[in-house]
N, C-alpha and C positions, 0 to 999 in steps of 0.2 A: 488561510487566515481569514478568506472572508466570511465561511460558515462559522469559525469560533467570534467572529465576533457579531455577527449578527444574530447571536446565543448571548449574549451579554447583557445585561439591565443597564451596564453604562456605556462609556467610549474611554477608552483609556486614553493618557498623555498621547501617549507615544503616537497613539494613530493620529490624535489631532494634531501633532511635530509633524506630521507629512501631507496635508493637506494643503497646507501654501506649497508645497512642490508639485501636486497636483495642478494648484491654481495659476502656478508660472511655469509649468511645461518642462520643468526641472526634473532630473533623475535623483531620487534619494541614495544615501548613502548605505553600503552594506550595514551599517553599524544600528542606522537608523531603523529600518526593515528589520534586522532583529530585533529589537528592541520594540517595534511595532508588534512582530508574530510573537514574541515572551510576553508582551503583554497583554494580546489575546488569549495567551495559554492560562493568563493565572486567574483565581480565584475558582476556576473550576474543579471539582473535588476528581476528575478524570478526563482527557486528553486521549483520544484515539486518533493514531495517523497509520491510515492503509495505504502501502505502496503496493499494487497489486500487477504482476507482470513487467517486472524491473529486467528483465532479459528481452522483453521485446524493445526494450531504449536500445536506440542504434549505441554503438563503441566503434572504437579507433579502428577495428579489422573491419565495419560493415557499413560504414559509412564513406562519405567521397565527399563534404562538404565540412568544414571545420567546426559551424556549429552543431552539426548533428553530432559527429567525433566527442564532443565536448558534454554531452547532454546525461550518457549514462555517471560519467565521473563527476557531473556537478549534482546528480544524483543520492549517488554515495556521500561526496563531501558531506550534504544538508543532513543523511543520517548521520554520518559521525558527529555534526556540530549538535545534532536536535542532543545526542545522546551526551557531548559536552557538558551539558545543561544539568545533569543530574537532577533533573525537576520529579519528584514522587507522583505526579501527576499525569504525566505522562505516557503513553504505553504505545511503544511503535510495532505493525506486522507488514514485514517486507516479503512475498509471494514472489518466487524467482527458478527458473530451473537451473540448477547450480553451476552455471559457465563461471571456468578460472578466472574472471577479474573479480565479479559478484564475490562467489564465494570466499576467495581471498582475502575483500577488503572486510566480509560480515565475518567472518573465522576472526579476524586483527580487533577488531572491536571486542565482538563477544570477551576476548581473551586479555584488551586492556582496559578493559572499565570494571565498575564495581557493577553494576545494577547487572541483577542477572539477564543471561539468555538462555533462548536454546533453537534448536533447528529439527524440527519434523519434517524429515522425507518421507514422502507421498509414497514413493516406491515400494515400499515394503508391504508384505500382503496384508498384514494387520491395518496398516492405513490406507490402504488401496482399497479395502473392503468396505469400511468405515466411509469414505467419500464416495464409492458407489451406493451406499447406503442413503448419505446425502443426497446427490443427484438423483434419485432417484425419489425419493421424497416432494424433491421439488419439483423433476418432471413431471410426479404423477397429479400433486396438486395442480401446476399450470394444466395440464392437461384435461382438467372436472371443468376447468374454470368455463363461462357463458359461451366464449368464443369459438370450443372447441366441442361443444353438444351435438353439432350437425356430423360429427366425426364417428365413423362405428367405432365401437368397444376394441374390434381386434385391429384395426389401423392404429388406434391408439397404443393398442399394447407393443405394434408394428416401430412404431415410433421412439415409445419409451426404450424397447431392446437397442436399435438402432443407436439412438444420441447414447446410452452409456456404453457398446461397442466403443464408438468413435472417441469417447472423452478419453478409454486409456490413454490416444497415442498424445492426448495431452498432456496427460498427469504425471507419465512414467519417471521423470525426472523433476517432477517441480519439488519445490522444498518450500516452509514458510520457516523464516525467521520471527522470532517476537523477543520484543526487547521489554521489559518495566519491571515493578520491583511487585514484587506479588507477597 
C-alpha cells in the first residue's frame, strides 16, 4: 500500500480516515485498511502484486507459535479478498512450490471467480529450459558487471555452471500462479 500510494499525484480519503488513528495510537479497522489499500489501487491504469515464495510462510504443520500458524492462511485469505475485488486493474503472481494447502486454496479460486487464471509449472522441460535460459541471462550479465572484472573468464564461466546446477533443486516444483484479466 505504501509504494501505490506514494505513485499517486494525490492522497485519497481513505488514507487521510486513518491518520487520526495513527495520531492516537489507535488500531484501524479491517474495513478501514481496505478501503485505504482500494484506494491506493484506483485510478492506476495497472496494479501489479507479487507474492513471490508463499511456501516459504510457515503453516499449521511447521510452525509452533500461533502467529506464525496463522501467517500463510492470512496470506491466502488477502489473495482471495484482492481477487474479490474484481478490479480490471489489477493483476496478481503468486510464485509457490505447490504444497496441498497452497495449491488447494489457488485451484478453489482459479475455479470460483470469473477473471481468468492459470498456473505455469516450472517443472516441465520446456519451462525448465526457458528459466535456465533466464538465469542465465542474468548471471552472465551480473557477472561483466565492474565488481567482477578482477574475476578470470573461466571462474566466471565456473560460476555461471555452478549457480544454474544448483537452481534446479530450487525450481523443480515451484509453480507461478497469475491472476488478471488479460
Amino acid at each position: 500500500m505504501v509504494q501505490l500510494l506514494g505513485c499517486r499525484p494525490d492522497t485519497p480519503q481513505a488514507l487521510l480516515d486513518l491518520r487520526s488513528y495513527k495520531d492516537t495510537g489507535r488500531t484501524p479497522t479491517g474495513q478501514l485498511l481496505d478501503e485505504a489499500l482500494r484506494g491506493a489501487m484506483r485510478d492506476f491504469d495497472n496494479v501489479y502484486v507479487v507474492l513471490d515464495g508463499l511456501d516459504e510462510c510457515p503453516n499449521a504443520d511447521d510452525a509452533t507459535n500461533q502467529l506464525a500458524r496463522d501467517e500463510r492462511k492470512a496470506i491466502l485469505r488477502l489473495i482471495s479478498f484482492l481477487r474479490d475485488w474484481e478490479l480490471d486493474n489489477l493483476h496478481l503472481a503468486v510464485v509457490s512450490r505447490p504444497e496441498g494447502d497452497i495449491s488447494y486454496e489457488l485451484e478453489r479460486q482459479s475455479v470460483t471467480r470469473m477473471a481468468s487464471s492459470y498456473t505455469i509449472d516450472l517443472s516441465t522441460k520446456e519451462n525448465s529450459n526457458q528459466v535456465d535460459n533466464d538465469m542465465l541471462t542474468y548471471i552472465s550479465a551480473e557477472l561483466e558487471a565492474a565488481k567482477f572484472r578482477s574475476v578470470t573468464l573461466d571462474m566466471r564461466e565456473r560460476i555461471k555452471t555452478t549457480l544454474i546446477a544448483k537452481a534446479h533443486g530450487m525450481q523443480v516444483r515451484s509453480h507461478s500462479w497469475v491472476s488478471g484479466r488479460h
